[in-house]
N, C-alpha and C positions, 0 to 999 in steps of 0.2 A: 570413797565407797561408804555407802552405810554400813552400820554396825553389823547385820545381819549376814552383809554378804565382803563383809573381812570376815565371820564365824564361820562361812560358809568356805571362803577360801582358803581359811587354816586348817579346817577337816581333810579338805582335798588335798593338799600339800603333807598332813600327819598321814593321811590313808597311802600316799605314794609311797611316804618313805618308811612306815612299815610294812608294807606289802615288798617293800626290796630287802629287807634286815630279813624279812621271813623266806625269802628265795634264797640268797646268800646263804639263810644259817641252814638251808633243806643240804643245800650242796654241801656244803663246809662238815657237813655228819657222815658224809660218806668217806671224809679225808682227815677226821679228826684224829685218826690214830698218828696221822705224819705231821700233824698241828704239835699234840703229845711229845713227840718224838724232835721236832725242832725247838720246842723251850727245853726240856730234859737233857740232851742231849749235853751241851754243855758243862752241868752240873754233872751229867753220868761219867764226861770222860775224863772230871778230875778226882771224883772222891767214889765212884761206882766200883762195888765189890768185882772180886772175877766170880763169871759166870760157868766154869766150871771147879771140881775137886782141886784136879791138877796143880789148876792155875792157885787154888785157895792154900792148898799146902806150902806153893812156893812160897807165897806171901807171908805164911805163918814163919816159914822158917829163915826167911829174909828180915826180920821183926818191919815191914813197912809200914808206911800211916795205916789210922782207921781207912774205913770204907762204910757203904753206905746201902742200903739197899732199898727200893722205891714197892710200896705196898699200897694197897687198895682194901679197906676195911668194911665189909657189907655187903649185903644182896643187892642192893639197888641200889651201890655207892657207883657200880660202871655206869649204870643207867643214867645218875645224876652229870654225870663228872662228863659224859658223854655232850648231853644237853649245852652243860654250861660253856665246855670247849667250845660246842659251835654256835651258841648264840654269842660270845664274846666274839669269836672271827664272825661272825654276821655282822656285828655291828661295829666292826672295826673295815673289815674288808668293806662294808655297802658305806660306809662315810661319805666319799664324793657324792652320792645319792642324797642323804638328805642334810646336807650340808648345803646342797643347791639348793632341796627346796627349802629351807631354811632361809637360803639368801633372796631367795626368789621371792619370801613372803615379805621383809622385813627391805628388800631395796628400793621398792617404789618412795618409801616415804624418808628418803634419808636426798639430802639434799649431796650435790657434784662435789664436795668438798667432805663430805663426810662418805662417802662413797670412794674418793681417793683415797683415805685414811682407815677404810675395811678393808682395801686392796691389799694397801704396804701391811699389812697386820694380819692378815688370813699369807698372803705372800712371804713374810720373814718367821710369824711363829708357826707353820707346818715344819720348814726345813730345821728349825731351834730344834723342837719336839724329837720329830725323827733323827737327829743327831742323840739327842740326849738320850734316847729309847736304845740307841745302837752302841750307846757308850754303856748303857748296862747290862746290855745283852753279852759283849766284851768282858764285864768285870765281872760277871757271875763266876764262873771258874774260878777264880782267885779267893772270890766271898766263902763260896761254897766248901774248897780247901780248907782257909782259916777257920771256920766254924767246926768243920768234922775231927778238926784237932783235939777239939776239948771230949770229945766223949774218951770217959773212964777207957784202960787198955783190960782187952777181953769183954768188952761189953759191943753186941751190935747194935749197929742205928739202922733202924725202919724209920725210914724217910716217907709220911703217907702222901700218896699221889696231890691231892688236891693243895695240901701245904704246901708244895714245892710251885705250883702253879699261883696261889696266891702270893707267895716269895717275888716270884719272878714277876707276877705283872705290879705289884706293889713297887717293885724297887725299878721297871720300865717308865710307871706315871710319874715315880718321884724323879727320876731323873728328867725326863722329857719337861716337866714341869718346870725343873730347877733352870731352865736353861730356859725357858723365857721370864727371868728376872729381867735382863736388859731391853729387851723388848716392852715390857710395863714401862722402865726408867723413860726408855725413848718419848713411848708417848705421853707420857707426865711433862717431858718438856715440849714437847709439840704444844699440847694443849695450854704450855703456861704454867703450870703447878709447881714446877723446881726447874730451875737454873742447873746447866754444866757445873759453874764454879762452888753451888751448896754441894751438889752431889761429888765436886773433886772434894771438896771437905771433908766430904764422908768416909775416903776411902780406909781411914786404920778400924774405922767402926765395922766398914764392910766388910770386908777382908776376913774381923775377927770373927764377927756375926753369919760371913759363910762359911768358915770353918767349923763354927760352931752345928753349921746345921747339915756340915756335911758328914760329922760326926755323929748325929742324930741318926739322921734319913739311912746312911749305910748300915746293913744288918752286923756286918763283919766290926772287928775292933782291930783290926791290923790299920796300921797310917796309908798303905799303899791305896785300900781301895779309899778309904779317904780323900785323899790327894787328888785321885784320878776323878774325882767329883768336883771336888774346889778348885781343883787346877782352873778347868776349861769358863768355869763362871766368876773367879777372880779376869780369865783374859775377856769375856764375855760384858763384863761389867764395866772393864776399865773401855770400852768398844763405843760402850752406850755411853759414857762421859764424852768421851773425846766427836759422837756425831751430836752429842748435846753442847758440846762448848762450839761447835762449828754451826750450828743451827743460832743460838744465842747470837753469837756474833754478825750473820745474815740478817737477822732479825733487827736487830742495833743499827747497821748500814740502812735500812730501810725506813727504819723511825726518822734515821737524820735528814733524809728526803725532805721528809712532812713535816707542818709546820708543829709547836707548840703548840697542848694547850690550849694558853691563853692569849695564843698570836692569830692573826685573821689571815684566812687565806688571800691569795694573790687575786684578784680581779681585773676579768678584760676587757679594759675600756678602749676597746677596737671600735671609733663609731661606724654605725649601721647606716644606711638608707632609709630613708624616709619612707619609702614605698615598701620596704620587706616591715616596718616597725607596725605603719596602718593594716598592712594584711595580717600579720600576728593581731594586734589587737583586737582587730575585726571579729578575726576567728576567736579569739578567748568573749566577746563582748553577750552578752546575754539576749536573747530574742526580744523582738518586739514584742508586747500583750496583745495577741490579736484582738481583742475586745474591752471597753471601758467596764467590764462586769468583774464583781468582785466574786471569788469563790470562798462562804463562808467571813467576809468582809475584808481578804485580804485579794491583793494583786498577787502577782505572777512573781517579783519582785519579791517580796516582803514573805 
């Protein structure tokens, strides 16, 4: 295509898949209280105050952990907090929308082998992602817990609504993200970049370097939720070695096929017929000049 009408067909593919992020986020407003309600919840049912006296007195006089209570600061903090819920599920719920057209834009000019190689990679890092999203939706409870421990005793925690929502989708990307480390590895060796056997060399580095950052990325300071981060990307890691040492070595079996180098390949001196060699040449041989005239003082030839 010319320039104009690839511009022309990137508008039309933006204009879809905003006009679907904006249908989604219309609907997603009307249920954004139960959006609310399904990240919070978690966090509510391990460190959430009780909601009546009763229940508050027994707690006092049982001395049990802090507790937590979830608040909303401002005239137009629902208003915003509102918005933002459902443009996040807009654009999270409308994905298959423009994700196609995204792929729709960008497949024409990708050649059958790098088209196989978007497949396995849109194909293994969705389910990565959504494990690792689902593994900190999991470990929030637990986070949530160790953290309400530290507040002073007799002091309460106002948890404000929108921090707990940044918490939660912060520590969803970092996990869904962490968990396509092995996925990159893979295709670093697909593509040739690292070898299975550098990357088994790597492992005390790696190992140290994800616990390192599994310590980072988790809000909590207790080992457990740690662990439950590093765990699954130490098994995760050693996954993408072991299909990168099995790729290498398919890879090797294939080279030994083909010749070297600096070795000449095999030639087949099958002879031909005489009659198939003149009709080949025939057809490759150049026309006659219809004419003894020269065009601008050359021949036909020349």
């Amino acid at each position: 295509m010319p320039l104009a009408e690839h511009l022309r067909e990137l508008r039309n593919r933006l204009a879809k898949a905003m006009l679907a992020i904006v249908a989604v986020t219309i609907v997603a407003a009307f249920f954004y209280n139960d959006i609310i309600d399904f990240f919070t919840k978690p966090v509510l049912d391990s460190v959430g105050c009780p909601s009546s006296f009763t229940e508050l007195a027994q707690q006092a006089k049982s001395g049990d952990e802090p507790c937590a209570q979830i608040t909303i600061n401002g005239l137009l903090a629902p208003f915003t907090l509102a918005l933002k819920v459902s443009l996040m599920a807009g654009v999270v719920l409308a994905s298959p929308v423009w994700l196609y057209q995204l792929w729709a834009f960008v497949a024409p000019g990708l050649h059958k082998n790098e088209k196989k190689y978007a497949y396995a990679f849109v194909g293994s890092g969705v389910p990565l992602f959504l494990g690792g999203a689902y593994f900190a939706y999991k470990v929030l409870p637990t986070t949530a817990k160790v953290l309400i421990e530290f507040t002073p005793f007799g002091v309460d925690n106002l948890l404000p609504l929108d921090d707990l929502l940044d918490l939660v989708t912060r520590m969803v990307v970092v996990f869904g993200l962490s968990f396509e480390l092995p996925l990159l590895l893979v295709m670093l060796n697909l593509t040739g970049v690292i070898t299975g056997k550098r990357m088994l060399g790597w492992w005390r580095g790696m190992i140290m370097g994800i616990t390192v950052f599994a310590a980072l990325a988790t809000p909590s300071t207790d080992p457990l939720t740690m662990m439950a981060l590093a765990g699954p990307i130490w098994l995760l890691y050693f996954t993408a070695v072991g299909i990168s040492l099995f790729n290498d070595r398919r890879k090797r079996r294939r080279e030994a096929l083909e010749p070297d180098d600096d070795e000449a390949s095999e030639l087949d001196l099958t002879p031909e017929e005489i009659g198939e060699v003149e009709t080949v040449s025939a057809s490759r041989a150049l026309p006659e000049q219809a004419s003894a005239e020269r065009v601008n003082g050359y021949d036909d030839v020349t």
